[in-house]
GUZA-714858 format. One record per residue (C-alpha): residue number from 0; x, y, z; residue in one letter. Coordinates in steps of 0.1 Angstrom, whole numbers, plus 5000, padded with zeros to 4 digits. Layout:
% residues N
<lumfi><resi>NUM</resi><px>X</px><py>Y</py><pz>Z</pz><resn>A</resn></lumfi>
...
END
This chain:
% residues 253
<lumfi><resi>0</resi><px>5000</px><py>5000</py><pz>5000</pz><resn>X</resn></lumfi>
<lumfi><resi>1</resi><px>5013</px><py>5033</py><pz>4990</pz><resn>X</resn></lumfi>
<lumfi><resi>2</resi><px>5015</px><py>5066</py><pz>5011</pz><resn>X</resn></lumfi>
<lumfi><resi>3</resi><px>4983</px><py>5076</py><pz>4989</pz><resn>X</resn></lumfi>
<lumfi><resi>4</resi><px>4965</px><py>5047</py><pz>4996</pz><resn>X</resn></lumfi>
<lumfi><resi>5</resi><px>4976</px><py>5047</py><pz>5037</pz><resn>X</resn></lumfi>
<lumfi><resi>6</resi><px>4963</px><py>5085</py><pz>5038</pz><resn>X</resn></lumfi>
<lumfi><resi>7</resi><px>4927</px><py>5073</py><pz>5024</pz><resn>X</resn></lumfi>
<lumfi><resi>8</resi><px>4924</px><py>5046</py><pz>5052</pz><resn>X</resn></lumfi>
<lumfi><resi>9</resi><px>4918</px><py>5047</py><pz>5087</pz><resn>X</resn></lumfi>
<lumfi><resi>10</resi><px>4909</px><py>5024</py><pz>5111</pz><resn>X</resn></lumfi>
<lumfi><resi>11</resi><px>4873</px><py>5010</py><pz>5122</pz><resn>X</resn></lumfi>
<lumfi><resi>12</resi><px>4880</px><py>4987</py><pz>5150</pz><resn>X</resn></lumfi>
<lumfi><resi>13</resi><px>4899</px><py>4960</py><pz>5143</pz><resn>X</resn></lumfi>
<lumfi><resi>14</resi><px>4895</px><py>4964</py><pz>5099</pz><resn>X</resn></lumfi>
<lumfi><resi>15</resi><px>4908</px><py>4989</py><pz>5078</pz><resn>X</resn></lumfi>
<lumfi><resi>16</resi><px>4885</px><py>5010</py><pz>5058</pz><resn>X</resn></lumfi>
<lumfi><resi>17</resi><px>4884</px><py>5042</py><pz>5035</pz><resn>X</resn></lumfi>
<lumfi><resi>18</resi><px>4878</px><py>5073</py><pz>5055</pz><resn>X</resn></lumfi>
<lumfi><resi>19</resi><px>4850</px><py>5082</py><pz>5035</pz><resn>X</resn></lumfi>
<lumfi><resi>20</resi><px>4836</px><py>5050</py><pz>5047</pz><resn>X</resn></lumfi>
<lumfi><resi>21</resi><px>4837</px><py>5050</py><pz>5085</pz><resn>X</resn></lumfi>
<lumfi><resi>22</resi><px>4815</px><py>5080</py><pz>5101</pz><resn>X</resn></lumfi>
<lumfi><resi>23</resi><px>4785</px><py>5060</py><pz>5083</pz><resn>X</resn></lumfi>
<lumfi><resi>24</resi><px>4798</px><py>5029</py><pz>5101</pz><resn>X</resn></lumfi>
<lumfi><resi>25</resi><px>4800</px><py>5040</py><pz>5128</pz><resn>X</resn></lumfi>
<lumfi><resi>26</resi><px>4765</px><py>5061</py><pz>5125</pz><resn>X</resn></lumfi>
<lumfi><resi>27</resi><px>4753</px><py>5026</py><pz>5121</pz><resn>X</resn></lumfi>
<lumfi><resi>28</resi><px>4768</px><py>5012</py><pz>5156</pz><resn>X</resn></lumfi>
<lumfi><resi>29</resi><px>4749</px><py>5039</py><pz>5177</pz><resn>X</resn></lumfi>
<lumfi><resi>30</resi><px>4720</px><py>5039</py><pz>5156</pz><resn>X</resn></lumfi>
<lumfi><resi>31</resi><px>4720</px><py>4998</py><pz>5169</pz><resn>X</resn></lumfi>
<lumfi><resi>32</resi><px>4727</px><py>5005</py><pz>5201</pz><resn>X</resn></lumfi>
<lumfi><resi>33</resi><px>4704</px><py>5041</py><pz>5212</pz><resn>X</resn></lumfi>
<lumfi><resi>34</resi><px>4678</px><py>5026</py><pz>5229</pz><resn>X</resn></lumfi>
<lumfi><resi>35</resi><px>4698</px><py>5009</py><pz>5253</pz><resn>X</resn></lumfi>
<lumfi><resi>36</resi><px>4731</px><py>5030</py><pz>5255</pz><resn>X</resn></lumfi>
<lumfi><resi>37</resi><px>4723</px><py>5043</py><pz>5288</pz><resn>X</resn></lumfi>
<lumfi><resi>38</resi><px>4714</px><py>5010</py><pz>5303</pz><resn>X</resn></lumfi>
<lumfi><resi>39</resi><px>4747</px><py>4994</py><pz>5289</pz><resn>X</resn></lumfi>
<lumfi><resi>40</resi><px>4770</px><py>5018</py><pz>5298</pz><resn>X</resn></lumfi>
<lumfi><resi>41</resi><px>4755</px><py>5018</py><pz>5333</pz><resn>X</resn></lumfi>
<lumfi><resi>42</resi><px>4762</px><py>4977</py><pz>5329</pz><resn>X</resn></lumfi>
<lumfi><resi>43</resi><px>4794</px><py>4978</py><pz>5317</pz><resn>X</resn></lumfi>
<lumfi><resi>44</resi><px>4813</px><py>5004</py><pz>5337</pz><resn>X</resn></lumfi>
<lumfi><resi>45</resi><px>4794</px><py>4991</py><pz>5370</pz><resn>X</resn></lumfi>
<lumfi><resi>46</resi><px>4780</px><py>5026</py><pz>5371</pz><resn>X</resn></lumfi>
<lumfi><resi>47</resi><px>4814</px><py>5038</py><pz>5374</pz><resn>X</resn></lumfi>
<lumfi><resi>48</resi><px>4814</px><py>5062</py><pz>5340</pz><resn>X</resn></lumfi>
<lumfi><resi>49</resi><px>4787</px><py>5087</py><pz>5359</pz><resn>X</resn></lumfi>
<lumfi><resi>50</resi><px>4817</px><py>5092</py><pz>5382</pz><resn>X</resn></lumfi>
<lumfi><resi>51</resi><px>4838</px><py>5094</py><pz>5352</pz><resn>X</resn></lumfi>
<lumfi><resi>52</resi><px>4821</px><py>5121</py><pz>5339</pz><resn>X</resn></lumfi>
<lumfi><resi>53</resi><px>4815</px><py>5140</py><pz>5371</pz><resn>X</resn></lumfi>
<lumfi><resi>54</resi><px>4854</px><py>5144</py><pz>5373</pz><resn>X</resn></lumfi>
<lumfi><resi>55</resi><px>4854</px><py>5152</py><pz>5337</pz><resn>X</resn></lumfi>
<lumfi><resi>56</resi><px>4832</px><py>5181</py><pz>5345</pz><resn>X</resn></lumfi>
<lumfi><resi>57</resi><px>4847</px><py>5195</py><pz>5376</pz><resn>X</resn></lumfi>
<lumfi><resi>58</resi><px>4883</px><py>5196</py><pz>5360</pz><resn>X</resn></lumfi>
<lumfi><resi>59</resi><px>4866</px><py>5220</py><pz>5332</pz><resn>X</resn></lumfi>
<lumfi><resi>60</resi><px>4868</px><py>5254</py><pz>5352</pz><resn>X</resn></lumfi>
<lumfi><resi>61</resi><px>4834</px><py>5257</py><pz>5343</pz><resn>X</resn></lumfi>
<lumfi><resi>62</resi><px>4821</px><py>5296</py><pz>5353</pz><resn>X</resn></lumfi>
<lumfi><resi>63</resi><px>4785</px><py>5307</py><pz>5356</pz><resn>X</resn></lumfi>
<lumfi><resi>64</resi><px>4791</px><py>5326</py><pz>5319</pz><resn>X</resn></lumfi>
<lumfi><resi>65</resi><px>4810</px><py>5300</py><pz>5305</pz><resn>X</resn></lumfi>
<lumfi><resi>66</resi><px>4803</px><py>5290</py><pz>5267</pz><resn>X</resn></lumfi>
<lumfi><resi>67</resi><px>4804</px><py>5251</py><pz>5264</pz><resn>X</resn></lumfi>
<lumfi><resi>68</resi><px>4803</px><py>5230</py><pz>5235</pz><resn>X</resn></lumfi>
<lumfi><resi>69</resi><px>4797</px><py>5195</py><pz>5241</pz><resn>X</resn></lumfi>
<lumfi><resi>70</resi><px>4808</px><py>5170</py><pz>5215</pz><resn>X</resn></lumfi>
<lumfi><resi>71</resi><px>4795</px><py>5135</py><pz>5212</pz><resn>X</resn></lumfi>
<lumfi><resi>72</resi><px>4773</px><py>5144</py><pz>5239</pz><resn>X</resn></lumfi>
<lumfi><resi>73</resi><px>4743</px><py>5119</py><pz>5227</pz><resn>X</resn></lumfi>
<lumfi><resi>74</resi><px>4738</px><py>5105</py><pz>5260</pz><resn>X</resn></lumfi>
<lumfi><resi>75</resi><px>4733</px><py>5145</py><pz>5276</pz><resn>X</resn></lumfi>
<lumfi><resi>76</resi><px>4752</px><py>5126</py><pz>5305</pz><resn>X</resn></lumfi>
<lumfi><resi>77</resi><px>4778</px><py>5155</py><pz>5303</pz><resn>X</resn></lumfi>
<lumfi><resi>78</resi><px>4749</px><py>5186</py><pz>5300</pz><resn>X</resn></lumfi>
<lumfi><resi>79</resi><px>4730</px><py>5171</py><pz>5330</pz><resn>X</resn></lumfi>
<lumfi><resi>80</resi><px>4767</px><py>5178</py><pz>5349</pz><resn>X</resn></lumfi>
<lumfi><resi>81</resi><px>4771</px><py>5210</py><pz>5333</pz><resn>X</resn></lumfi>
<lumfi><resi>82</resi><px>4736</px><py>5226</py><pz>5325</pz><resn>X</resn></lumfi>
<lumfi><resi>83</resi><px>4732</px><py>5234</py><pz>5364</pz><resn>X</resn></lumfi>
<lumfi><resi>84</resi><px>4766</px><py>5255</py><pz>5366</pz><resn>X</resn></lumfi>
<lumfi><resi>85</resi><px>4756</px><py>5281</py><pz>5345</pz><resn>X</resn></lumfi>
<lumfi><resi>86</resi><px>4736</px><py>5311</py><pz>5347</pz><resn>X</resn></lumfi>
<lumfi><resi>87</resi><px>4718</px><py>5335</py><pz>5320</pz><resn>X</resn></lumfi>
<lumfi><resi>88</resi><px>4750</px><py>5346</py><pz>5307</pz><resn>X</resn></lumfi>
<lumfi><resi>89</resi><px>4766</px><py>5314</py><pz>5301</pz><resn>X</resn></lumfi>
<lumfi><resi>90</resi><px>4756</px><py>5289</py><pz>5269</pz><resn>X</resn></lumfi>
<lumfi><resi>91</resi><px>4752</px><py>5256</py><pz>5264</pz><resn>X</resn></lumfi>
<lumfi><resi>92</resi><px>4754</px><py>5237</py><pz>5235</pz><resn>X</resn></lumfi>
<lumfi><resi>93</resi><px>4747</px><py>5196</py><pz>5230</pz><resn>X</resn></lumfi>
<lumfi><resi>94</resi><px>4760</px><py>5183</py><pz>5201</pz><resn>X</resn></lumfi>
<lumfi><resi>95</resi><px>4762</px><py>5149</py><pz>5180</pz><resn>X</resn></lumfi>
<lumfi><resi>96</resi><px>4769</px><py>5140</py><pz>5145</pz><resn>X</resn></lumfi>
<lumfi><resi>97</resi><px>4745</px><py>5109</py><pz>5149</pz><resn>X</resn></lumfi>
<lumfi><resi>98</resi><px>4708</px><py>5125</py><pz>5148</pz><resn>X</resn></lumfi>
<lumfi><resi>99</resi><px>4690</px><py>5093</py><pz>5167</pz><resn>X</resn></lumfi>
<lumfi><resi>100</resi><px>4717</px><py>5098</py><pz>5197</pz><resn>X</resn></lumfi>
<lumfi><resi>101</resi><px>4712</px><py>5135</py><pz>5199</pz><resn>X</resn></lumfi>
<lumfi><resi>102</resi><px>4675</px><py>5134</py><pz>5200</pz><resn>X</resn></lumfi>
<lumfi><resi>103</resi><px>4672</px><py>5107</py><pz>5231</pz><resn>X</resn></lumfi>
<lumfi><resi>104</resi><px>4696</px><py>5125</py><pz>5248</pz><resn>X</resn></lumfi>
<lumfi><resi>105</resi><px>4679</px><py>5161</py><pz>5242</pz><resn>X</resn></lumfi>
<lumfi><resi>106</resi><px>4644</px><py>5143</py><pz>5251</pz><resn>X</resn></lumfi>
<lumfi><resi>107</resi><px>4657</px><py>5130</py><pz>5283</pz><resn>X</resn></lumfi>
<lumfi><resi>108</resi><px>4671</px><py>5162</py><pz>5295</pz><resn>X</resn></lumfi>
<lumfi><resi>109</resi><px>4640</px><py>5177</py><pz>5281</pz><resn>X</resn></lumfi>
<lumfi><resi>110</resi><px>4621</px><py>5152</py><pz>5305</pz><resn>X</resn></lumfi>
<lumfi><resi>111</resi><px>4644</px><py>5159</py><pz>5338</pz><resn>X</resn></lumfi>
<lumfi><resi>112</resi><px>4637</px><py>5197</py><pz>5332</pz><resn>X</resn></lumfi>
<lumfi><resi>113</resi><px>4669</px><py>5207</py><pz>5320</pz><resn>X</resn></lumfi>
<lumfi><resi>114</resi><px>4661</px><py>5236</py><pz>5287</pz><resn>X</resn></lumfi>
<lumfi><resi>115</resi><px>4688</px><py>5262</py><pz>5293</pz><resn>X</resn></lumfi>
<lumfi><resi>116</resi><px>4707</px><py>5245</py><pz>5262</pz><resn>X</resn></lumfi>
<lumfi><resi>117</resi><px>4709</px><py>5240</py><pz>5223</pz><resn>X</resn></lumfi>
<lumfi><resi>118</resi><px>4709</px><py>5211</py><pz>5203</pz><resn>X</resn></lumfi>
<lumfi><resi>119</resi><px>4731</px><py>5206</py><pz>5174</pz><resn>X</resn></lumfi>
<lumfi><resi>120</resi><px>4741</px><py>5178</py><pz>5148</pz><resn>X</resn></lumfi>
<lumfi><resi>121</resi><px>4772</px><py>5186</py><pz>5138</pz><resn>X</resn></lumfi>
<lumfi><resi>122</resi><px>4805</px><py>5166</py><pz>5128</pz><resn>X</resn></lumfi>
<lumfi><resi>123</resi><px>4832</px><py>5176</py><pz>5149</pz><resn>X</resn></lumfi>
<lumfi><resi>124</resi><px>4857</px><py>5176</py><pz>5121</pz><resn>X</resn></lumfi>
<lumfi><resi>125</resi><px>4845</px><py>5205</py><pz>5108</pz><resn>X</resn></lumfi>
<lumfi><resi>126</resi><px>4828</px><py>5225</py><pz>5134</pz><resn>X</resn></lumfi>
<lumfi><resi>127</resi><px>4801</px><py>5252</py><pz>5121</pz><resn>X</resn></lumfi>
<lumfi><resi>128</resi><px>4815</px><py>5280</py><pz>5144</pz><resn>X</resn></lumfi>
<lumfi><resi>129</resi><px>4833</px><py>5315</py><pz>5144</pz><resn>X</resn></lumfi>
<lumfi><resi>130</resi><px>4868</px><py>5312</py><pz>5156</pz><resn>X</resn></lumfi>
<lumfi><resi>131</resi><px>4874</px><py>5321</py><pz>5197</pz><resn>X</resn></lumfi>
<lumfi><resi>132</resi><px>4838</px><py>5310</py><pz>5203</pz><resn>X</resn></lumfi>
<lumfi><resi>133</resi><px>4838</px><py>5287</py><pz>5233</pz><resn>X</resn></lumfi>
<lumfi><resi>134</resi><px>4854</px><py>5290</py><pz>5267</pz><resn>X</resn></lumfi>
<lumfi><resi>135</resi><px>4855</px><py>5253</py><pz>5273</pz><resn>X</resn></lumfi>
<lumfi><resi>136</resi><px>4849</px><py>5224</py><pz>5245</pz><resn>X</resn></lumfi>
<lumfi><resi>137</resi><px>4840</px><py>5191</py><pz>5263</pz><resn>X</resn></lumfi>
<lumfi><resi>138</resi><px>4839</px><py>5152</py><pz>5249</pz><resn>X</resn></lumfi>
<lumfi><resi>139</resi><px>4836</px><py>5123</py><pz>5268</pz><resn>X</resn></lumfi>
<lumfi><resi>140</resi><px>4843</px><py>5088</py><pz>5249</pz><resn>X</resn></lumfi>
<lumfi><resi>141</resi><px>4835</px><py>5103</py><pz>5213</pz><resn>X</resn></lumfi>
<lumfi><resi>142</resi><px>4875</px><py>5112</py><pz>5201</pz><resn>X</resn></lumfi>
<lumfi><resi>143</resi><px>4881</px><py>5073</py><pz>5191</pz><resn>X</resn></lumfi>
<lumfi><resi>144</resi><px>4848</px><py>5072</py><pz>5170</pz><resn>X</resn></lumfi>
<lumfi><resi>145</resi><px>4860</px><py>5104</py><pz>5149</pz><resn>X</resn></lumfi>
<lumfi><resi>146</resi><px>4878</px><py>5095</py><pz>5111</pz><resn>X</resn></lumfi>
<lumfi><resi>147</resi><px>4906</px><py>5120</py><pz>5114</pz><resn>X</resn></lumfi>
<lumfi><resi>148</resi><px>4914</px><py>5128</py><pz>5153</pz><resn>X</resn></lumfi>
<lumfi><resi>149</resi><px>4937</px><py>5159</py><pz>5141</pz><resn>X</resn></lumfi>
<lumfi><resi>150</resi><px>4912</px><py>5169</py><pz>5120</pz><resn>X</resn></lumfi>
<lumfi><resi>151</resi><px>4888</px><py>5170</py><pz>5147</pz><resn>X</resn></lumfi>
<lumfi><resi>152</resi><px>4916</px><py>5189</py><pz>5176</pz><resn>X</resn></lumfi>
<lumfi><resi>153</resi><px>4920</px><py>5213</py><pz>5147</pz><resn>X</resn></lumfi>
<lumfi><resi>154</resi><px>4883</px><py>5220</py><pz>5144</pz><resn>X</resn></lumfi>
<lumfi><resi>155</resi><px>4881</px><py>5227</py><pz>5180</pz><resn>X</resn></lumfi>
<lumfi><resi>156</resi><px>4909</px><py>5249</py><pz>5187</pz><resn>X</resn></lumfi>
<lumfi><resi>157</resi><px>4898</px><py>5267</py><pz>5162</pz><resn>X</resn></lumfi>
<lumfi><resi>158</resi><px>4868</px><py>5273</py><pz>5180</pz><resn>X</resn></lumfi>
<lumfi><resi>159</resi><px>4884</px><py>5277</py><pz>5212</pz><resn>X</resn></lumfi>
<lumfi><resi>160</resi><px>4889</px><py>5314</py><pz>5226</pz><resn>X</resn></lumfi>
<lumfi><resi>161</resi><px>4926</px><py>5325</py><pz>5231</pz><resn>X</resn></lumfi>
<lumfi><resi>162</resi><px>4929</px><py>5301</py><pz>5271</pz><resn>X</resn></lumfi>
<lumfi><resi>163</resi><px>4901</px><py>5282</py><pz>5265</pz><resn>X</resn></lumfi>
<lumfi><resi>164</resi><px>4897</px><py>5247</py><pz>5273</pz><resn>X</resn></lumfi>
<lumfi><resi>165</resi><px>4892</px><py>5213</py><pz>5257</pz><resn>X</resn></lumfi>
<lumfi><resi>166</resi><px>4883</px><py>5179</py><pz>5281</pz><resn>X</resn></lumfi>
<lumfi><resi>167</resi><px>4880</px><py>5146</py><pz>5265</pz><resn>X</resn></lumfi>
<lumfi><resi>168</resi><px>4873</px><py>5120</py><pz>5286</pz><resn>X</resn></lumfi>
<lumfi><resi>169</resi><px>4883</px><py>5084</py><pz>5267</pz><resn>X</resn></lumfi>
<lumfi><resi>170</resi><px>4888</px><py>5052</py><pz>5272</pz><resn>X</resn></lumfi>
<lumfi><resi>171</resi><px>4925</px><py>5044</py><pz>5271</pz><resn>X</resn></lumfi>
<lumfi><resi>172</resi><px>4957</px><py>5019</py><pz>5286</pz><resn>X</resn></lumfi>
<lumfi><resi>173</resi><px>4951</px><py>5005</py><pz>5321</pz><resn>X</resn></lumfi>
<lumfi><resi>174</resi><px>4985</px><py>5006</py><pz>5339</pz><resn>X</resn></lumfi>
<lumfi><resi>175</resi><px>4989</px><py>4976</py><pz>5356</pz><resn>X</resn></lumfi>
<lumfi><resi>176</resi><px>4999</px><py>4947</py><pz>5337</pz><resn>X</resn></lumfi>
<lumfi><resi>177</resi><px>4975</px><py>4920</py><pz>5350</pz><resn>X</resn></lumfi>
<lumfi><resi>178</resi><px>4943</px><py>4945</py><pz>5351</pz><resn>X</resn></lumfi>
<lumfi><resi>179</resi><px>4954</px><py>4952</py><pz>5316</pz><resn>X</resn></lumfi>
<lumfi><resi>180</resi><px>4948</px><py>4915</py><pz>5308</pz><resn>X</resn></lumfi>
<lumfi><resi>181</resi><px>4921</px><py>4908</py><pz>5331</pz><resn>X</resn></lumfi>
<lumfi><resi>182</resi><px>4904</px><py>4937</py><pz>5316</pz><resn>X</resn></lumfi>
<lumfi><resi>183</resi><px>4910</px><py>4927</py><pz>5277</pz><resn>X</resn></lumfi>
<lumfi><resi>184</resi><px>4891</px><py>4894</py><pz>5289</pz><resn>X</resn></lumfi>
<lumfi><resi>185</resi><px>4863</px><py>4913</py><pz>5297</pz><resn>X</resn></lumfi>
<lumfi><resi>186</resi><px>4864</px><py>4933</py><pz>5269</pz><resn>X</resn></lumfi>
<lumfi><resi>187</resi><px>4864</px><py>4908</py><pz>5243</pz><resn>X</resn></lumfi>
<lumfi><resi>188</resi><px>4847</px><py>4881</py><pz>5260</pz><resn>X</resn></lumfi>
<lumfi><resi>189</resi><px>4823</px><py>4894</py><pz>5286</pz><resn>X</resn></lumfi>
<lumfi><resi>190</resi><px>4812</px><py>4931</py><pz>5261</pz><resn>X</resn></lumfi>
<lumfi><resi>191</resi><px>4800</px><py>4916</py><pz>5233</pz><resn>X</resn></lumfi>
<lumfi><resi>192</resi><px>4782</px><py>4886</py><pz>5251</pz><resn>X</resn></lumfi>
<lumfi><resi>193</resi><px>4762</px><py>4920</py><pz>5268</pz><resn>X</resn></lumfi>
<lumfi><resi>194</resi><px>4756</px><py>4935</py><pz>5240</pz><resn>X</resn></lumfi>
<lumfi><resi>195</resi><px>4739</px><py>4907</py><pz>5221</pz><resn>X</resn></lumfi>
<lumfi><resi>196</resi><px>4715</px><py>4900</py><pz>5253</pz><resn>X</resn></lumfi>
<lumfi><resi>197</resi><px>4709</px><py>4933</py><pz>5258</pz><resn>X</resn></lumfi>
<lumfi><resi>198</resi><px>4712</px><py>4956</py><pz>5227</pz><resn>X</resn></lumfi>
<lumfi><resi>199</resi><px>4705</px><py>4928</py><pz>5206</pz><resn>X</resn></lumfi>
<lumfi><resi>200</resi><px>4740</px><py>4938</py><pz>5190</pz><resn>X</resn></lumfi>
<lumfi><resi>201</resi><px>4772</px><py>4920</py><pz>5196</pz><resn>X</resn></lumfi>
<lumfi><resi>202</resi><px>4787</px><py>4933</py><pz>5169</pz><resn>X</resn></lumfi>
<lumfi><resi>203</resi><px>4784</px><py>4970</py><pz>5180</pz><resn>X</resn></lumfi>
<lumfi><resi>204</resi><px>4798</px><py>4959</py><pz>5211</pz><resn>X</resn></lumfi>
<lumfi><resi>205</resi><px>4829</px><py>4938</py><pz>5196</pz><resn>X</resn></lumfi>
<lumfi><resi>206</resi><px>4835</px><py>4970</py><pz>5179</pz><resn>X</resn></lumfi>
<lumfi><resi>207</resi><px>4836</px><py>4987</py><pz>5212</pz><resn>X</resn></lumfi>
<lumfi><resi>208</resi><px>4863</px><py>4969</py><pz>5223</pz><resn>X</resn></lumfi>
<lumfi><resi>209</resi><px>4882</px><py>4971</py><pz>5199</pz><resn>X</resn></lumfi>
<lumfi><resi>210</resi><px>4880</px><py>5006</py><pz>5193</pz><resn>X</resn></lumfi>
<lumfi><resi>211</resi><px>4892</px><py>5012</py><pz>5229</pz><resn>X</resn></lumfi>
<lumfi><resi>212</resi><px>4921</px><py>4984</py><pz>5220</pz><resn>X</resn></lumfi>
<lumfi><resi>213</resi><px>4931</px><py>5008</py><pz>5188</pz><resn>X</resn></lumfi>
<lumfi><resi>214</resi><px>4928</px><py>5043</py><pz>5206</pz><resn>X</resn></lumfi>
<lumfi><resi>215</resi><px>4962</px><py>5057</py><pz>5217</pz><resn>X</resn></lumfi>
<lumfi><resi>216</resi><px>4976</px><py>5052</py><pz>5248</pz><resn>X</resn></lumfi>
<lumfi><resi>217</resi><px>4976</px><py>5082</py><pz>5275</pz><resn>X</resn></lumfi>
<lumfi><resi>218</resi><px>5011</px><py>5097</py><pz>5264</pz><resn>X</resn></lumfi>
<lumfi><resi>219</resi><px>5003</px><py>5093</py><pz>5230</pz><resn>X</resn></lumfi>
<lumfi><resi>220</resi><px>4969</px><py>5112</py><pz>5227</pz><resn>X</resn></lumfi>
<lumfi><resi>221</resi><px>4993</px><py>5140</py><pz>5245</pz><resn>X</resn></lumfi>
<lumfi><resi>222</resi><px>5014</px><py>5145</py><pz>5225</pz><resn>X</resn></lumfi>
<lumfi><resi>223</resi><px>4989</px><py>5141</py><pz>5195</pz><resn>X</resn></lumfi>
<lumfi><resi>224</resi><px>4974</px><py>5174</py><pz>5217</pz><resn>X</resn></lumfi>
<lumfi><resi>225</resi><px>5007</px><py>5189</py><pz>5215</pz><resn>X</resn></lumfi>
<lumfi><resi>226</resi><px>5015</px><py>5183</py><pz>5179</pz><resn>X</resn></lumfi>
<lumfi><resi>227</resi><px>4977</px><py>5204</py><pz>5171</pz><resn>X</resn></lumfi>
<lumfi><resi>228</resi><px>4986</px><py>5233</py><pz>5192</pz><resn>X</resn></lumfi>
<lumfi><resi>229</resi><px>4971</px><py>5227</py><pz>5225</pz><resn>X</resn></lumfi>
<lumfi><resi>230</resi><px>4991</px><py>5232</py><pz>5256</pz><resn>X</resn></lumfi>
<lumfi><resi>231</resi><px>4993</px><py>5227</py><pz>5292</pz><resn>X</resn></lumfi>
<lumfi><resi>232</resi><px>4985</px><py>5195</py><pz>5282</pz><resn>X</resn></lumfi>
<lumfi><resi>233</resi><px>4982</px><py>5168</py><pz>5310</pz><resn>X</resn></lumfi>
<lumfi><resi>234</resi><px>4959</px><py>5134</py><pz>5315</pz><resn>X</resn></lumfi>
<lumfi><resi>235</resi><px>4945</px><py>5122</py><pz>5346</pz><resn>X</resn></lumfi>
<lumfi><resi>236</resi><px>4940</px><py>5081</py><pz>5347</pz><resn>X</resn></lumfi>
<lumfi><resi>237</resi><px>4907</px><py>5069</py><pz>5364</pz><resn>X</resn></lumfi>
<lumfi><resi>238</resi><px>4902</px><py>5032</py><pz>5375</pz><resn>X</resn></lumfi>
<lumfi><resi>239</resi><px>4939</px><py>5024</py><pz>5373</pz><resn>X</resn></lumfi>
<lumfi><resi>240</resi><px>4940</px><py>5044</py><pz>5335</pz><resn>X</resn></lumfi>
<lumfi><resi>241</resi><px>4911</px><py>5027</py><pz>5323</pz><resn>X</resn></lumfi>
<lumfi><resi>242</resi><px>4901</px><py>5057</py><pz>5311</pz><resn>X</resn></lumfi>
<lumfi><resi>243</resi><px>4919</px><py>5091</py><pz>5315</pz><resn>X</resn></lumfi>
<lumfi><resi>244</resi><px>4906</px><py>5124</py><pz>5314</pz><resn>X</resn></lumfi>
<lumfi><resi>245</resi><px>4926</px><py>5148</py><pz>5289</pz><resn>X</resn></lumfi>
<lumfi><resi>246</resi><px>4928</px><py>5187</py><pz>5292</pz><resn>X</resn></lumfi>
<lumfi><resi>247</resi><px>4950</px><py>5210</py><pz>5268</pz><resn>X</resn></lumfi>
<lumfi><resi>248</resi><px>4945</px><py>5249</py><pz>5263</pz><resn>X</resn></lumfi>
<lumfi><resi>249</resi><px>4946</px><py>5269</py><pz>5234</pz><resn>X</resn></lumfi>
<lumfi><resi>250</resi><px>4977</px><py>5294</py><pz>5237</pz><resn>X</resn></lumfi>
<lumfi><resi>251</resi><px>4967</px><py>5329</py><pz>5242</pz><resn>X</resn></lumfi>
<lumfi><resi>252</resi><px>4974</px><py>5356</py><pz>5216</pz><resn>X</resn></lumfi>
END
């Protein structure tokens, strides 16, 4: 395969697939899966991710004023967190390239009587925004589902104002060894078997795992941070780094 041909490919779990191809692939896994994300993830993580996510939130610098973007936000887990920090000043955006995600999760913030945010589908490689819009962009276990991850940090701090923020939270490399194994077992074994009770879809859930398998590691996805122009860039590991929590700012001018 030639440099051409290696630029047009990207990976989709395990396969490797034209770029062109893989946001509908993956628009197919969540369009699977919607009806009982929340009820998985809840299954999987033990409950754990709300915690997750609550960190997540409260290592933003979130002020009553800020302007938020939220990326991959389907769930709303991450507005739910947020929505209740902010006053009249502040906005509040939820936001999902897959429509079907983005709707449940708008309803059931709708339905807990959260309004005092948008709702926008938008692909966060090429955000639909001003430059030095948002104060804080936020995306919690979305980055390893994007085509072109330095397409997507570009499009954000782009969008960033001059100190602002960006927080993904992601799955990525338990540190020690034997968790490390113990938890690839479950991933591969115990996941999909889930999914196919559950969500009726153990193929969405294989390619769960091995999404998380093919995501960088906590010092890589730092420097990749680095390399796009964020800095202050750090990572926090959760659960022994099974998932870490990644902050970088944009430099200001």
């Amino acid at each position: 395969m030639d440099n051409k041909d290696q630029e047009s490919k990207t990976n989709f779990g395990f396969q490797t697939v034209d770029k062109q191809d893989k946001s509908e692939k993956v628009k197919q896994i969540f369009d699977n899966v919607t009806d009982n994300y929340n009820l998985m993830n809840d299954l999987l993580s033990l409950g754990i991710h709300r915690l997750w996510k609550r960190v997540a939130v409260e290592l933003s610098g979130i002020r009553s004023d800020s302007y938020i973007l939220d990326l991959a936000g389907g769930t709303g887990d991450m507005i739910k967190l947020i929505a209740p920090k902010l006053n009249e000043k502040g906005e509040l955006i939820l936001s999902d390239i897959n429509l079907k995600m983005l709707m449940s999760g708008r309803d059931r913030l709708i339905d807990l009587g959260i309004n005092n945010f948008k709702t926008l589908q938008i692909d966060a490689e090429a955000l639909p925004f001003k430059e030095n819009t948002f104060d804080i962009v936020s995306m919690a276990f979305g980055l390893r589902n994007v085509t072109d991850k330095k397409k997507t940090l570009a499009s954000i701090i782009d969008c960033l104002k001059p100190g602002g923020k960006l927080v993904v939270l992601e799955f990525s490399k338990p540190k020690n060894e034997i968790l490390r194994e113990i938890y690839d077992l479950y991933s591969f074994e115990v996941i999909p078997k889930l999914g196919s009770l559950i969500a009726q879809s153990e193929e969405s859930y294989l390619y769960l795992a091995e999404s998380i398998k093919m995501h960088p590691n906590q010092e890589e996805l730092r420097v990749l941070f680095e390399g796009c122009g964020f800095e202050n860039c750090n990572y926090e590991n959760l659960t022994n780094g099974i998932v870490a929590i990644h902050t970088g700012t944009k430099p200001k001018e």
